[in-house]
C-alpha positions as CSV (number, residue, x, y, z in Angstrom):
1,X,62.1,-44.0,-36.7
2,X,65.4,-42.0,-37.5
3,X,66.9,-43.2,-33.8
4,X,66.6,-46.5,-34.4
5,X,70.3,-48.3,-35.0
6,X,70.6,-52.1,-36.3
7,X,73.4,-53.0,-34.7
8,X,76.9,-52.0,-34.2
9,X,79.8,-52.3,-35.6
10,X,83.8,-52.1,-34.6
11,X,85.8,-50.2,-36.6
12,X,89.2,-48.6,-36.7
13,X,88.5,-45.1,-35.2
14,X,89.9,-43.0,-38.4
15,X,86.9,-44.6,-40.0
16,X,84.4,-42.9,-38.3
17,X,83.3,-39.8,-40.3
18,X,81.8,-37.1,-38.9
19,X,78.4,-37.0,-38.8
20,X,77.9,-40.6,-37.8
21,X,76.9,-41.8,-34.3
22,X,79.6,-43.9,-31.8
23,X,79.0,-46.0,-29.0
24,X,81.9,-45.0,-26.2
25,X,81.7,-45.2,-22.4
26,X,78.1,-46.8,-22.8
27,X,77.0,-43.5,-24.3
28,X,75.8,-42.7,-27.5
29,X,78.3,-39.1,-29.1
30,X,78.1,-38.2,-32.6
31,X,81.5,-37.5,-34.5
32,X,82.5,-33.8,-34.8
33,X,85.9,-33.9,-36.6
34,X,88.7,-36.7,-37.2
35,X,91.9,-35.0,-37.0
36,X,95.7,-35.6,-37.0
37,X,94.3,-39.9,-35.9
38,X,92.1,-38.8,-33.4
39,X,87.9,-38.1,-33.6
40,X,86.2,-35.4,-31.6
41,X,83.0,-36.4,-30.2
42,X,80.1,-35.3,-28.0
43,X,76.7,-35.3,-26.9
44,X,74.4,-32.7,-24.8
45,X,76.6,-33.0,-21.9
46,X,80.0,-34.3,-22.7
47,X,82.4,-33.6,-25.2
48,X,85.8,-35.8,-25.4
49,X,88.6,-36.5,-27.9
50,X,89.0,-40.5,-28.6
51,X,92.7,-41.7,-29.2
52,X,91.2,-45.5,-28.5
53,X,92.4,-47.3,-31.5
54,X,89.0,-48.8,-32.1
55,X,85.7,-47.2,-31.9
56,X,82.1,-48.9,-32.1
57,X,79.5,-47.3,-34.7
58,X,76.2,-47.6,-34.9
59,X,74.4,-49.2,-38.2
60,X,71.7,-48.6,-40.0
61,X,69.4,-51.2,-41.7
62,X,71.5,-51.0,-44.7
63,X,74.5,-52.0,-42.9
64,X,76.3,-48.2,-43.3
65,X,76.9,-46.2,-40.5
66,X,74.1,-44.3,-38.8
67,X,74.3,-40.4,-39.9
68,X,72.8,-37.6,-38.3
């Protein structure tokens, strides 16, 4: 199942490379760019720019983040 997370984890939002999936707002966004300290993410509806200093990723059963 490629959806399927193992967890999260919280992590220090510079950290969060694009590809990987973040849990913000209750909502699942996948990381588009992390630029100048600050990650762009979105889903099918919303698109937002995070300047939280922490972010929450989602793991895989390997304990790295979840890439799609």
């Amino acid at each position: 199942m490629q959806d399927q997370h193992y967890g999260t984890m919280e992590v220090i939002r510079q950290c969060a490379v694009p590809g990987s999936m973040v849990k913000y707002n209750d909502c699942i966004y996948k990381v588009h760019a992390n630029t100048r300290g600050k990650i762009a993410i979105s889903n099918l509806r919303e698109q937002f720019i995070v300047r939280d200093l922490f972010v929450e990723i989602l793991l895989d059963n390997k304990g790295n983040p979840l890439i799609n």
